[in-house]
C-alpha distance (Angstrom), angle and dihedral (degrees) to the residues before:
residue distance angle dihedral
X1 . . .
X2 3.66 . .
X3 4.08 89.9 .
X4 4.15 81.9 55.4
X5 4.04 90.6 50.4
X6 3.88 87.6 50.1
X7 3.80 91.7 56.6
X8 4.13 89.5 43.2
X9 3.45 94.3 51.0
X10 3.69 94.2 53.1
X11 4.45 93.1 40.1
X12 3.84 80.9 54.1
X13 4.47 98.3 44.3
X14 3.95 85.6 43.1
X15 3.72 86.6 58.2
X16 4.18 87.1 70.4
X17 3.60 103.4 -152.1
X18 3.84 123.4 116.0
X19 4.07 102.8 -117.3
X20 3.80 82.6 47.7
X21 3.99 95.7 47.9
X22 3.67 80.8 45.6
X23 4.13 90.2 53.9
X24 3.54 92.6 41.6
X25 4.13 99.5 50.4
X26 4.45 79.1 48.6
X27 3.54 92.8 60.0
X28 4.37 92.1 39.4
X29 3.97 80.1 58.8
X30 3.88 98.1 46.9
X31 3.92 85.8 51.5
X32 4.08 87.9 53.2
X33 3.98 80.8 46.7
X34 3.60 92.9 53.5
X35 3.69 92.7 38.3
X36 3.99 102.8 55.6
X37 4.34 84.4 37.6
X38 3.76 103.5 45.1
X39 4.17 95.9 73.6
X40 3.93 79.1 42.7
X41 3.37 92.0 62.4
X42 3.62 109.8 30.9
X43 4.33 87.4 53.3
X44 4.06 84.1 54.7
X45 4.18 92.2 49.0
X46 3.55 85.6 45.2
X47 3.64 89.6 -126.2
X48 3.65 102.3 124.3
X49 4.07 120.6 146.4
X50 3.86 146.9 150.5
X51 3.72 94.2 -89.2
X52 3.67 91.7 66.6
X53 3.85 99.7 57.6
X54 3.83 81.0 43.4
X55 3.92 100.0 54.0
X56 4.10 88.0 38.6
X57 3.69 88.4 60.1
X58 3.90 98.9 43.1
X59 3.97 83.9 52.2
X60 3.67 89.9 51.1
X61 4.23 87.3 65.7
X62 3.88 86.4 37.1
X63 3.94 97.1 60.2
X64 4.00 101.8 50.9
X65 3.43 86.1 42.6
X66 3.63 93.0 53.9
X67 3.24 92.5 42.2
X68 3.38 105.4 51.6
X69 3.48 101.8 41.9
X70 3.72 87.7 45.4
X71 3.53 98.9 43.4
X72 4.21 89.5 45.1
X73 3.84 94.5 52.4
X74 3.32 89.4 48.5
X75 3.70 114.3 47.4
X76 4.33 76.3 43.7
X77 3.83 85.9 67.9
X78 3.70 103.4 32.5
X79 4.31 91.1 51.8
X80 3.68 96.6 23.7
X81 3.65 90.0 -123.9
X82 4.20 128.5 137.4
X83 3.66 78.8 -159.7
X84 4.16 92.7 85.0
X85 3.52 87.9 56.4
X86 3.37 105.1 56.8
X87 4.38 88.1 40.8
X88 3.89 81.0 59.7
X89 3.21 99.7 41.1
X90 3.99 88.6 54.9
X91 3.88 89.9 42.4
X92 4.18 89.5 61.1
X93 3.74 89.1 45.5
X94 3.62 95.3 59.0
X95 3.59 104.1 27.8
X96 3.57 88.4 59.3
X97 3.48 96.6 38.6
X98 3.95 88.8 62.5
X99 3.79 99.0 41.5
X100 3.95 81.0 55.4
X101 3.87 96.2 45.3
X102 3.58 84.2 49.8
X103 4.12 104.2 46.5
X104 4.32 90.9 42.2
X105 4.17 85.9 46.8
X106 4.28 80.7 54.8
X107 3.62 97.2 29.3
X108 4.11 92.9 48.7
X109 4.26 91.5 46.5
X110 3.33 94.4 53.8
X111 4.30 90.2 47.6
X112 3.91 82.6 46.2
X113 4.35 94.0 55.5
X114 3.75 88.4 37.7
X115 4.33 93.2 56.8
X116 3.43 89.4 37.7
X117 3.71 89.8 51.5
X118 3.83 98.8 -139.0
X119 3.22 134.7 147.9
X120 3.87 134.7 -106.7
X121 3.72 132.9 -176.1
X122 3.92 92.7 -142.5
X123 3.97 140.2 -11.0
X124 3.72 79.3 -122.3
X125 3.72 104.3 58.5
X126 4.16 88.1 40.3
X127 3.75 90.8 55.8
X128 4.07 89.1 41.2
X129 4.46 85.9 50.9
X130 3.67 93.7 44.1
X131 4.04 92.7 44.2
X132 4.13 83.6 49.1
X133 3.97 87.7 46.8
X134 3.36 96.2 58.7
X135 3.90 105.1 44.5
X136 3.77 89.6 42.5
X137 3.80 87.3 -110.6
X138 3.30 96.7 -68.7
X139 3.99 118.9 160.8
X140 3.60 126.4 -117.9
X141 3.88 84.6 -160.7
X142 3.68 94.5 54.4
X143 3.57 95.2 62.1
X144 3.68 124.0 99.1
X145 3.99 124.8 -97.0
X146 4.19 93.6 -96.8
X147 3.56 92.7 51.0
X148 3.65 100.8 42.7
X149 4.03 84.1 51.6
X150 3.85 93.5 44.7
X151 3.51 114.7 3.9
X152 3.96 116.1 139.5
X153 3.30 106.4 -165.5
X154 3.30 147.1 82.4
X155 3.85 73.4 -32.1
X156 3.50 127.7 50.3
X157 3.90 124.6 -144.3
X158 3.74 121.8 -120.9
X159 3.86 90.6 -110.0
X160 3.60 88.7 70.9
X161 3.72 100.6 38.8
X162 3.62 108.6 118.8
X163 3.50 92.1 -132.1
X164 3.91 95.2 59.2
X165 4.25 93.9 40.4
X166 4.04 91.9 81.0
X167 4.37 92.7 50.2
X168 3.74 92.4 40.6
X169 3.41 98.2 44.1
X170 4.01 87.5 53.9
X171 3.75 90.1 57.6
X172 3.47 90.0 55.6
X173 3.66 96.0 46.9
X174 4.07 86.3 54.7
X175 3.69 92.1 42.1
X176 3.67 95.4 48.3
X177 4.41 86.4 43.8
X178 3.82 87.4 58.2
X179 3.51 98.2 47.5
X180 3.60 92.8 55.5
X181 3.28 99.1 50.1
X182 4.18 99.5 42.9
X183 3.98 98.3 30.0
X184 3.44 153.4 32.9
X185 3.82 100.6 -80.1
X186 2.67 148.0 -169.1
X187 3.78 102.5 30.6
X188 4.23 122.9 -127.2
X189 4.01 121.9 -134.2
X190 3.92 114.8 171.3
X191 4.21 87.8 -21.7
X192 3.86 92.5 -51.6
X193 3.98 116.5 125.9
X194 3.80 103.4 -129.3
X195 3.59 107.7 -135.9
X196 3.96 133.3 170.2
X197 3.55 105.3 -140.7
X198 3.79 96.2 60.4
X199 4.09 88.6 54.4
X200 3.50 88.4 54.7
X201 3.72 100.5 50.0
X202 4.04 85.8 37.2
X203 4.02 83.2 57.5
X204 3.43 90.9 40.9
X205 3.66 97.9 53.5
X206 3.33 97.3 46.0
X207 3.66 97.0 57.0
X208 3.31 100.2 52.1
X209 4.17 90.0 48.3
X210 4.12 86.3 56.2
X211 4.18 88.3 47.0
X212 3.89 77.9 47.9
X213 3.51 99.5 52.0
X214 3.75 101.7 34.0
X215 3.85 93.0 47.6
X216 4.19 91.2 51.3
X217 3.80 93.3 52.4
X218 3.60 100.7 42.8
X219 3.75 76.3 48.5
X220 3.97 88.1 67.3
X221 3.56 96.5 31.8
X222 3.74 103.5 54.1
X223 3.71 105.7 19.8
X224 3.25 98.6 -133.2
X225 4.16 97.9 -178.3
X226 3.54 101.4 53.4
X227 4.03 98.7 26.9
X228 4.39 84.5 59.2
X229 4.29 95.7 39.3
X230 4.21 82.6 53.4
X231 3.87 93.6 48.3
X232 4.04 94.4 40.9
């Protein structure tokens, strides 16, 4: 069902108008409803298996993809601008760059304890020691209130957590609606419309391609793979 909502959301963005922007960014947050609920659920029916972690991760491509293209097209025909296109464009690039950085980091760990042949407690607790290992166990909860909200790295800030993009990107959509109905928006510098949904995706984007780019070269430099499977 949730793969279905990922291709509704984006039929519904594509369309480019606001109450169906507005539709589509509703159904992007039911997916992230369904998404945090469904192992919820399925540990309370007792009907937990390997096809669910497998399906949650293949939706976890789906929905930037989805979104960004959908989001991109859209915005294109709503502001008349080639510039949305390209923003999504970017967004899917580096949205699924990280979810991929982050499943082969997991993927590769767990490969690494099984040809060494040693022996964990849990998948959970090696993921939680290698994730500590890398950021020098620092805390994401130890940081102060600006970071937490817009930190880069090696934590990201909430407005750039996937799972917040869909629900903030609504209010903008809204805010943005209103404006343009009761004043003079959006506003003109040099012949370009102003707008506040392209800075946020703009800021967006860019955060995640520093993450990107610091996380791949202290890759190199420090060896993080084969320095934590030798000290495990």
């Amino acid at each position: 069902s949730n793969f279905f909502l990922c291709i509704l959301g984006y039929i519904f963005l594509s369309i480019g108008t606001y109450p169906s922007l507005i539709i589509g960014l509703l159904i992007f947050n039911l997916y992230m409803t369904f998404d945090f609920t469904d192992g919820e659920v399925a540990r309370i029916r007792n009907q937990v298996s390997l096809e669910g972690p497998y399906f949650d991760e293949v939706g976890h491509y789906l929905y930037p993809i989805c979104l960004g293209a959908g989001l991109g097209y859209g915005l294109h025909k709503l502001y008349n601008s080639e510039l949305y296109i390209i923003l999504g464009l970017i967004y899917i690039i580096v949205f699924v760059t990280e979810y991929s950085i982050v499943y082969a980091s997991q993927s590769l760990v767990r490969k690494g304890i099984i040809t060494h042949k040693k022996v964990i407690d849990s998948d959970g607790e090696l993921q939680k020691n290698f994730w500590d290992y890398v950021y020098g166990r620092r805390s994401w909860a130890k940081r102060n209130i600006f970071l937490k909200l817009a930190g880069i790295y090696p934590f990201q800030g909430l407005i750039y957590s996937p799972f917040l993009i869909s629900p903030i990107l609504l209010i903008l959509i809204l805010i943005d609606f209103f404006l343009s109905i009761y004043t003079i928006f959006p506003v003109s510098f040099y012949g370009y419309a102003i707008r506040i949904i392209p800075i946020y995706l703009f800021v967006v984007c860019v955060s995640k391609f520093i993450w990107i780019a610091i996380f791949i070269y202290k890759m190199e430099k420090n060896r993080y793979f084969t320095n934590f499977l030798n000290k495990y």
